[in-house]
C-alpha positions as CSV (number, residue, x, y, z in Angstrom):
1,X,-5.4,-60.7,-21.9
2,X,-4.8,-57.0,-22.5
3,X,-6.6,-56.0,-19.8
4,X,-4.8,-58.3,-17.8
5,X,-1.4,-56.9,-19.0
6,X,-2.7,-53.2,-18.0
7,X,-3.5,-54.2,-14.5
8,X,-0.1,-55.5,-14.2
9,X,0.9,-52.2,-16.1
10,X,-0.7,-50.2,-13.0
11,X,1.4,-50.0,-10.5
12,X,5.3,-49.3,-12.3
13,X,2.9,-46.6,-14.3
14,X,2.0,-45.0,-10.8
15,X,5.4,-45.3,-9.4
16,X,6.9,-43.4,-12.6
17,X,4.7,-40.6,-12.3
18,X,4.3,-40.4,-8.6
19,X,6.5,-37.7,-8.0
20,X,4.9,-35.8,-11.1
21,X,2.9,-32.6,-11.1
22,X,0.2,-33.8,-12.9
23,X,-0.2,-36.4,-10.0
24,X,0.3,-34.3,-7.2
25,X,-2.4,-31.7,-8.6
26,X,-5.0,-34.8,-9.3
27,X,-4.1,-36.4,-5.7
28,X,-5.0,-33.2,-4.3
29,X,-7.9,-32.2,-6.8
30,X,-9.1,-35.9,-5.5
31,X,-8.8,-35.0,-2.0
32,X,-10.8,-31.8,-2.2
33,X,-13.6,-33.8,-4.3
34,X,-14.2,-36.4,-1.5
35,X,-13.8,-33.8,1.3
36,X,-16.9,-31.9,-0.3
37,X,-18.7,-34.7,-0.8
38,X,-18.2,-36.0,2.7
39,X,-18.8,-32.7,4.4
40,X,-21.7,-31.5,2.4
41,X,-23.4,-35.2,3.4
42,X,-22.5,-34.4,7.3
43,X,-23.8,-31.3,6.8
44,X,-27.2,-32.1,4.8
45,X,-28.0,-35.2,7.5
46,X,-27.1,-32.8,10.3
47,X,-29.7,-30.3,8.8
48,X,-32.1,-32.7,8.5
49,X,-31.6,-34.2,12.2
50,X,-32.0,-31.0,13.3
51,X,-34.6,-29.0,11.3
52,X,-37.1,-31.9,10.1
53,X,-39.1,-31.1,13.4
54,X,-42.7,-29.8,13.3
55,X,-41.7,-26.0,13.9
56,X,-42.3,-24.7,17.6
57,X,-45.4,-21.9,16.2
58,X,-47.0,-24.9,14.8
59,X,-47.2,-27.3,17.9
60,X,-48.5,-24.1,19.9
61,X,-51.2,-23.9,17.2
62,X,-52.0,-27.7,17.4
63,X,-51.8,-27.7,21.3
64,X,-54.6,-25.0,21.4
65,X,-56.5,-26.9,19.1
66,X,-56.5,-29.6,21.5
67,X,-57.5,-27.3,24.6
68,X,-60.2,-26.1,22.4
69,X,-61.8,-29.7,21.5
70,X,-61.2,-30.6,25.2
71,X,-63.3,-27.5,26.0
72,X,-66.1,-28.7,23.3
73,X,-66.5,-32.1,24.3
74,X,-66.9,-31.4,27.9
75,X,-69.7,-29.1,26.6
76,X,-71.3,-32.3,24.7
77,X,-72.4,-30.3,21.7
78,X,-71.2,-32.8,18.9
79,X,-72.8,-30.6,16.1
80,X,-71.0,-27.6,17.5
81,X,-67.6,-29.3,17.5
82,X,-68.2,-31.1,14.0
83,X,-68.8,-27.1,12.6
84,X,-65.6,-26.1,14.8
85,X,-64.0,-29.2,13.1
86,X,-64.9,-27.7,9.5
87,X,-63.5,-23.8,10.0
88,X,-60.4,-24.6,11.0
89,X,-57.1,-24.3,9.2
90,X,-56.1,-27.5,9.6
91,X,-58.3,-30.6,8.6
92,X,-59.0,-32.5,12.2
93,X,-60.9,-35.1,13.6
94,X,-61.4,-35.9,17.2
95,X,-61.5,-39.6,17.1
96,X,-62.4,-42.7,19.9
97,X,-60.4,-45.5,21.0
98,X,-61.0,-47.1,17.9
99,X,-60.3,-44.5,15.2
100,X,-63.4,-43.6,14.0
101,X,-65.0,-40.1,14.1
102,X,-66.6,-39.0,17.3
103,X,-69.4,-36.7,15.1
104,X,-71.2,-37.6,12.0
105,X,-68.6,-35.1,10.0
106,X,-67.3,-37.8,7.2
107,X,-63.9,-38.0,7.0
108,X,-61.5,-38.6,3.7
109,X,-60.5,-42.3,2.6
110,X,-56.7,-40.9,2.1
111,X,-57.0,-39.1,5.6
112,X,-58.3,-42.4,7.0
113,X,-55.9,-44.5,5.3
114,X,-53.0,-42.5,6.5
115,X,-53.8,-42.9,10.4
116,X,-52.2,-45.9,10.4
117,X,-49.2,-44.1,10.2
118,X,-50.0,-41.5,12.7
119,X,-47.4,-40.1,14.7
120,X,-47.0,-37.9,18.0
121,X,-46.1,-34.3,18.1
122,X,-42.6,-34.6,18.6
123,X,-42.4,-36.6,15.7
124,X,-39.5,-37.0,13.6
125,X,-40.5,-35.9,10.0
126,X,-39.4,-37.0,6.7
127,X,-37.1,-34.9,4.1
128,X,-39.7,-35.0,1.7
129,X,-42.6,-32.7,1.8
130,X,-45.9,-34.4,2.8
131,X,-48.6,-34.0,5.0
132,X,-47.9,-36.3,8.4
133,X,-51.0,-36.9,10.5
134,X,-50.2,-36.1,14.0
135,X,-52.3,-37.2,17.1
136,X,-52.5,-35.4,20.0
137,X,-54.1,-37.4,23.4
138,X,-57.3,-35.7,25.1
139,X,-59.5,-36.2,27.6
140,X,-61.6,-39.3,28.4
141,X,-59.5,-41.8,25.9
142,X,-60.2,-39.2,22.6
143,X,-57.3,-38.6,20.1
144,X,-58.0,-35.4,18.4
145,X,-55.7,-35.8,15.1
146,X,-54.3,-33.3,12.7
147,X,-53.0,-33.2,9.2
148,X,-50.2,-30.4,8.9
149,X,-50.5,-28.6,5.6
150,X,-47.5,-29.3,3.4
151,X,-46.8,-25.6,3.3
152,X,-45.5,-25.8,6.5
153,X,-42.9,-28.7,6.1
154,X,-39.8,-27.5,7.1
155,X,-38.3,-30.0,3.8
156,X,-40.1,-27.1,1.5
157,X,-36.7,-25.0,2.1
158,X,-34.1,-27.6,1.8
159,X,-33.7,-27.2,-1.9
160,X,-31.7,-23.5,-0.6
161,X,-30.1,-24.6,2.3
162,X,-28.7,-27.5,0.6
163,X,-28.0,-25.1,-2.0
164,X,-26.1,-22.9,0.5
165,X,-24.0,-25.5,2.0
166,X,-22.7,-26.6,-1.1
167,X,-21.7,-23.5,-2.3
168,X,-19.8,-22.6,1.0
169,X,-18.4,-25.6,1.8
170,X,-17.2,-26.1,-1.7
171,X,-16.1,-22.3,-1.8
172,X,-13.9,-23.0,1.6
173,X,-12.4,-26.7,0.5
174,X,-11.7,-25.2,-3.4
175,X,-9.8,-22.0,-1.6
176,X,-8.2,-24.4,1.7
177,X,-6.5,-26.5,-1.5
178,X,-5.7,-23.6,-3.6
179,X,-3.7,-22.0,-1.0
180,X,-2.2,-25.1,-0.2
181,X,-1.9,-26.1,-3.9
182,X,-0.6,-22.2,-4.3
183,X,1.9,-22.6,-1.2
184,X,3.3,-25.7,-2.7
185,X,4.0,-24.6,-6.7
186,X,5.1,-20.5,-4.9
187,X,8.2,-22.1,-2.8
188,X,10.4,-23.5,-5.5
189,X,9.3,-20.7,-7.9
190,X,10.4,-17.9,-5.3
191,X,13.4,-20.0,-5.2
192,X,13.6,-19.6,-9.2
193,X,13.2,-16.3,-9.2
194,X,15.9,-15.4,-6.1
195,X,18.2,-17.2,-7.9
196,X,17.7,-15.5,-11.1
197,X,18.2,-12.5,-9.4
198,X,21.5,-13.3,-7.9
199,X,22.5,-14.5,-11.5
200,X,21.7,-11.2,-12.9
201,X,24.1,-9.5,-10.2
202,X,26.7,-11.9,-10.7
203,X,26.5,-14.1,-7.7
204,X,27.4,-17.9,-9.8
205,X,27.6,-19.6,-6.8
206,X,23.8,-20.1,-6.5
207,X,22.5,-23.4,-6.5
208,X,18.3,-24.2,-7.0
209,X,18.6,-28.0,-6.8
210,X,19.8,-28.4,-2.9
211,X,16.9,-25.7,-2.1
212,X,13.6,-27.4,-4.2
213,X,14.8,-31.1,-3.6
214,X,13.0,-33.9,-5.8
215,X,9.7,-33.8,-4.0
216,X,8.3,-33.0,-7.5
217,X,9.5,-34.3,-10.7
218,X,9.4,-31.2,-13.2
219,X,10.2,-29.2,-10.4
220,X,13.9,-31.0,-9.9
221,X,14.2,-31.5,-13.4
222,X,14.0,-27.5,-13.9
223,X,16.3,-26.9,-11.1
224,X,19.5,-29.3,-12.6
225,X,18.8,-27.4,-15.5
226,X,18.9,-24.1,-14.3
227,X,22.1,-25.2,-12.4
228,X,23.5,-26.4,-15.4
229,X,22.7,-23.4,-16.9
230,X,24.2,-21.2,-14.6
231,X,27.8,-23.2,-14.7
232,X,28.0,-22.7,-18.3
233,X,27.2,-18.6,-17.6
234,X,29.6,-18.6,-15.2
235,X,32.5,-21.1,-16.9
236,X,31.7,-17.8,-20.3
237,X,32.3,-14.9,-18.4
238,X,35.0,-16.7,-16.5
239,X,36.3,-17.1,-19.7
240,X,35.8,-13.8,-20.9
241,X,37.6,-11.8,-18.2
242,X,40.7,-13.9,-18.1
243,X,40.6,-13.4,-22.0
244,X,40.0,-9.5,-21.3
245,X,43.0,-9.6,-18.1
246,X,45.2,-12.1,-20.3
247,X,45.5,-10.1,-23.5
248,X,45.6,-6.3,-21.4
249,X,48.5,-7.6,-18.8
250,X,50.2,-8.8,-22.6
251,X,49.7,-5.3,-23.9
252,X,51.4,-4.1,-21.3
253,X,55.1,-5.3,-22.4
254,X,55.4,-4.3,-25.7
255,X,54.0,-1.1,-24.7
256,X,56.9,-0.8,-22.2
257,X,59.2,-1.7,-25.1
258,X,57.5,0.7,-27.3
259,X,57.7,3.7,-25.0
260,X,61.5,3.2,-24.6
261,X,61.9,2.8,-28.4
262,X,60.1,6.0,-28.7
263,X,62.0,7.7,-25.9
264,X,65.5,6.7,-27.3
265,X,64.2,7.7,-31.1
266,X,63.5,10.7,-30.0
267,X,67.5,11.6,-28.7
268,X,68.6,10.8,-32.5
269,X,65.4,12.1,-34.8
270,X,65.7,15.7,-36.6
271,X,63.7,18.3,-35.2
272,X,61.7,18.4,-38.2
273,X,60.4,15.6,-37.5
274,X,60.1,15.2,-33.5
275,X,56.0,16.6,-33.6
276,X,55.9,13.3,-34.8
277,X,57.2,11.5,-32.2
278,X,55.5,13.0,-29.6
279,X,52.6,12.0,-31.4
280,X,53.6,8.4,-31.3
281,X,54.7,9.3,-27.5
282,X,50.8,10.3,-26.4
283,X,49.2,7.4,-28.7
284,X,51.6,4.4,-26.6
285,X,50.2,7.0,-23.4
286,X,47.0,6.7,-24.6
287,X,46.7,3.0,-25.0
288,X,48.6,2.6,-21.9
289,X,45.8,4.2,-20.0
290,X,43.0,2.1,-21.9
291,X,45.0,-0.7,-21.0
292,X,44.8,0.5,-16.9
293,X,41.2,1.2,-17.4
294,X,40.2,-2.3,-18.8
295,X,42.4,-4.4,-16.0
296,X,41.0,-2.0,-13.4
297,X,37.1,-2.7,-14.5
298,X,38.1,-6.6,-14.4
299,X,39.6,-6.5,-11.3
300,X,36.0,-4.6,-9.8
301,X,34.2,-7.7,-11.8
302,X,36.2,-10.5,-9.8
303,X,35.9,-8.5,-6.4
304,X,32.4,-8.5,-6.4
305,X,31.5,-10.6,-3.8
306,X,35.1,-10.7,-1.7
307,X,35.5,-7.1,-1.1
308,X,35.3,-5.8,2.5
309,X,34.2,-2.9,3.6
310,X,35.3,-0.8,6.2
311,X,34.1,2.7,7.8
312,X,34.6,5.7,5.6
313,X,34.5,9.4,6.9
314,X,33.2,10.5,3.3
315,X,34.2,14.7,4.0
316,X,38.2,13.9,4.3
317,X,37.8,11.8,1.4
318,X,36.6,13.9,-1.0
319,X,37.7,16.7,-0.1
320,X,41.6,16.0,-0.7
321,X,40.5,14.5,-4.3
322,X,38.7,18.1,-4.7
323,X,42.2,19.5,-4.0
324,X,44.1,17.3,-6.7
325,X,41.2,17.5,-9.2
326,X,41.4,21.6,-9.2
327,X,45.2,20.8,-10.9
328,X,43.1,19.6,-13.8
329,X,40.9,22.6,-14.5
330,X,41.0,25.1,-17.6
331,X,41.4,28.6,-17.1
332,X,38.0,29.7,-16.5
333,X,36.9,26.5,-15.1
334,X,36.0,26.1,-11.6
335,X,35.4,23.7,-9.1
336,X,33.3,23.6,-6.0
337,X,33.0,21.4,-2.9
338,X,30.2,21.6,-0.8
339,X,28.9,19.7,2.6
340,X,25.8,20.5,3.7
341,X,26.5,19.5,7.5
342,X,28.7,16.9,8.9
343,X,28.9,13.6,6.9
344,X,28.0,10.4,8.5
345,X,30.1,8.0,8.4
346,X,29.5,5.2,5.4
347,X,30.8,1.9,4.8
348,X,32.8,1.9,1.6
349,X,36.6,1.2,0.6
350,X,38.5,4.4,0.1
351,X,40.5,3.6,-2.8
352,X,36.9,3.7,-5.0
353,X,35.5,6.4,-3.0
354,X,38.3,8.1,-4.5
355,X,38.5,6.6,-7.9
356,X,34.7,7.4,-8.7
357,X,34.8,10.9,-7.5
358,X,37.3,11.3,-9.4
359,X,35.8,9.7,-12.9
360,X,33.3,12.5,-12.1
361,X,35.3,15.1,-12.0
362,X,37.3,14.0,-14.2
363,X,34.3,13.7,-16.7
364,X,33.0,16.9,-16.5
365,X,35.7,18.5,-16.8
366,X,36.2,17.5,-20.2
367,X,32.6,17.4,-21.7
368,X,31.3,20.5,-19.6
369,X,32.4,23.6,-21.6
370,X,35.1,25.7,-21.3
371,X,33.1,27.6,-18.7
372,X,32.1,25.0,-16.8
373,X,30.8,25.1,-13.0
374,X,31.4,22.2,-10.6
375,X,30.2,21.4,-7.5
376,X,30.6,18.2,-5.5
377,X,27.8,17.9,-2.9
378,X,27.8,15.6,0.3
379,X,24.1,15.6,1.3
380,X,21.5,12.9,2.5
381,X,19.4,11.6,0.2
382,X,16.2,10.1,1.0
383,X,14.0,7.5,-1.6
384,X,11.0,5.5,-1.3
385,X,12.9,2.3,0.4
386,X,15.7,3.8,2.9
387,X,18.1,6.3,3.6
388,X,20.8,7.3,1.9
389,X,24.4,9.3,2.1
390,X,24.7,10.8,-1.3
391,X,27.6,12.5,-3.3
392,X,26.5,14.6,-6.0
393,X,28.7,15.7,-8.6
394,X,27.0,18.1,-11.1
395,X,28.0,21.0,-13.8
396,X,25.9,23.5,-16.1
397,X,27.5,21.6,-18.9
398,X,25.2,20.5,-22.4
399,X,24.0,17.8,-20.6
400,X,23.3,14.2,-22.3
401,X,20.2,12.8,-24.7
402,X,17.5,11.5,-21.8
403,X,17.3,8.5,-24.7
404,X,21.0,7.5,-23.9
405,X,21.1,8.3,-19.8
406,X,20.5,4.6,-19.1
407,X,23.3,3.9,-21.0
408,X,26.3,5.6,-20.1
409,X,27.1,3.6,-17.3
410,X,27.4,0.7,-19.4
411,X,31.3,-0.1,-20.4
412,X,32.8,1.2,-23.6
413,X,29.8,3.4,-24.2
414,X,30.8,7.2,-25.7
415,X,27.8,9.8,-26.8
416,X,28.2,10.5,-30.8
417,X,29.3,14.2,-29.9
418,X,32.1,12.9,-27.6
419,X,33.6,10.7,-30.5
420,X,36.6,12.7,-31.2
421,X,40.3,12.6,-30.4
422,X,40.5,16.2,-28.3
423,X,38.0,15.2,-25.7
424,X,39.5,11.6,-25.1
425,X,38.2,8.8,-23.1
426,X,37.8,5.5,-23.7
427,X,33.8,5.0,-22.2
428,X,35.3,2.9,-19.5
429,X,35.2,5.5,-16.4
430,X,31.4,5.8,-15.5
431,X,31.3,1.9,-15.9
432,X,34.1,1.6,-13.4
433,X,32.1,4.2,-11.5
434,X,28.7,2.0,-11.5
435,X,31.1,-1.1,-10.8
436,X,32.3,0.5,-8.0
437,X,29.2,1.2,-6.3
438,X,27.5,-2.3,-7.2
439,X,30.8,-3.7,-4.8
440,X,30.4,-1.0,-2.1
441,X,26.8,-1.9,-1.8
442,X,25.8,1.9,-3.3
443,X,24.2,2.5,-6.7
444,X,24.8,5.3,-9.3
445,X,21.9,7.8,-10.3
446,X,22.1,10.3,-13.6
447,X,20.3,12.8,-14.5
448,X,20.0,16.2,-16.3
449,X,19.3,19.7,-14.3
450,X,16.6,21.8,-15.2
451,X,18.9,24.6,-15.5
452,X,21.3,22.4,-17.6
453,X,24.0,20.3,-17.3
454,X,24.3,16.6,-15.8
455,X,23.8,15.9,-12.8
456,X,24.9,11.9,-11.3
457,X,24.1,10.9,-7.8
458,X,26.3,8.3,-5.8
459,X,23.8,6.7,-3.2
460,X,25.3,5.0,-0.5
461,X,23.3,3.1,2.5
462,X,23.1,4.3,5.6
């Protein structure tokens, strides 16, 4: 009875798990077992056709034995062809029309029981080893008939060629289905993995379910999941800019009231105490400017994927920010701007061409030195991968830690030494710059000079 139940229990078990891994990789695993099987049988009874023939060197051998006894008989001399009979390689007889011995040489019970199977020269042989008798017509009615030596059975090597056909045709099936079996499990993982990639640029609007499709079980499974997954990413950082937009465009009117306050205080304080309102005055400045920064690094966030790019002549561009950036310098600061030949033409938006150029400047000036040397260099740049159009914006400045260079581009990130009210900044203006360049299609490079100073690369495709 239980056995019947688990027959019946068969099939809606096999239909569950069809679709599964586990039952694709044993269907195939299955396949590949009967293939070799079926192959390496075609291929041993094809050997066997084809090989279990006396060899050609040996039917030359017995031919001339039987020119030889033709020769002997004709002579008469039965004593001389029962002594030829006995030095020869092979054990013979030259026998009459009813099987017995021709001379008085006396011949083996097993060789004399075994000429009843006696077979001709093009015989078919067994895949065993043995010695077949073969008969070979001569003159007069005679049959002379010779027992090949097991030695020269062409079964004695079928032990290594059947050992060489297994091994290649089970090397060839077992690699075919690997590929295959490979192939089949590397698709919906590359899939995986390209989405992941997009995820960790940004790009939520991936989706790995409509690509793999439910041909296998985990497979689909794994792919709602990691769509699920990568909703709920995207419904947090959602979430988190319009917290980070929300509460900065809030800031920004009772700043307005608070600047107005301060302005109209400022008509009716004592001028003892008016140091302190300008005080007040560049604090409400200062957090109006955070506030700018942190709605302008959202705003590069959300325009990651909708911004359009158009043709930039990168030489005009800079240049006039050069110009409005020397405004900015200390006394024995200077600033350089340098094109090595005509800049190509890249495809960027202006507005950040600008903006990031000048973060640079902007951030050198203040953490160079008072002596610090500028220069902003349009060059190409050329990497392992491609081509590239690069802006270079250095100084002879302390440089930065090589531990913390990987790091600076990341928002709200200040070096301990930089932690102080003179030098200002809020770590927000080399993450715009890295933003910036992640929507024009570019990347950001930094690194220090041997001479000294820091050195930060913007690499835009050619």
């Amino acid at each position: 009875m239980t056995l019947l139940r688990w027959f019946e229990s068969c099939p809606s078990f096999i239909c569950k798990y069809k679709n599964g891994l586990a039952f694709r990789l044993f269907s195939a695993f299955a396949v590949s077992l009967f293939l070799i099987i079926s192959l390496q049988s075609l291929a041993e009874i094809a050997l066997m056709k084809s090989m279990l023939r006396i060899p050609s060197s040996i039917q030359t051998k017995m031919l001339d034995l039987a020119e030889q006894a033709n020769i002997l008989i004709e002579e008469g001399d039965m004593d001389e062809l029962a002594d030829w009979a006995s030095a020869q390689e092979y054990y013979l007889f030259v026998l009459d029309q009813n099987n017995r011995p021709i001379t008085h040489r006396d011949m083996h019970p097993h060789f004399e029981f075994k000429l009843k199977f006696l077979r001709p020269l093009n015989t078919q042989l067994d895949n065993e080893v043995n010695q077949p008798i073969i008969g070979i017509p001569l003159e007069n009615g005679l049959t002379i008939v010779i027992q090949m030596p097991y030695q020269y059975h062409p079964a004695n090597n079928f032990p290594l060629y059947f050992g060489i056909i297994k091994l290649v045709i089970s090397v060839l099936i077992l690699g075919l289905f690997s590929w295959v079996i490979a192939r089949y499990l590397q698709r919906p993982l590359d899939k995986l993995r390209e989405v992941s990639h997009k995820l960790a640029q940004g790009d939520f609007d991936v989706k790995v379910s409509d690509e793999i499709g439910n041909s296998v079980r985990e497979f689909s499974e794994l792919a709602h999941d990691f769509d699920n997954m990568t909703h709920e990413i995207h419904s947090l950082a959602e979430k988190q800019q319009r917290l980070i937009r929300d509460v900065s465009h809030e800031l920004r009117t009772p700043l307005a009231r608070h600047n107005l306050a301060l302005h109209l205080l400022k008509k009716k304080v004592a001028p003892d105490y008016i140091h302190l309102v300008n005080r007040l005055e560049n604090e409400s400045n200062e957090m109006n400017d955070l506030v700018g920064e942190i709605l302008e690094f959202s705003r590069l966030e959300n325009s990651r994927y909708n911004t359009k790019l158009e043709p930039v002549l990168l030489e005009s561009c800079i240049s006039a920010q050069v110009i409005q950036s020397r405004m900015d310098l200390g006394p024995t600061q200077c600033l350089d701007f340098i094109c090595s030949k005509e800049a190509p033409v890249v495809h960027a938006e202006p507005r950040l061409v600008t903006r990031v150029v000048k973060n640079l400047i902007t951030n050198a000036i203040k953490y160079a030195g008072d002596n610090a040397y500028i220069q902003v260099v349009i060059t190409e740049y050329r990497s392992r991968e491609k081509n590239h159009v690069a802006i270079i914006v250095e100084d002879n400045g302390p440089g930065i830690p090589e531990d913390q260079l990987l790091n600076i581009f990341s928002p709200f990130t200040r070096l301990e030494s930089a932690r102080d009210k003179q030098s200002g900044g809020y770590g927000l203006g080399l993450a715009i710059v890295k933003e910036s360049m992640f929507v024009m299609k570019g990347s950001v490079v930094a690194d220090n000079r041997k001479e000294g100073g820091l050195r930060v690369m913007l690499l835009f495709p050619v």
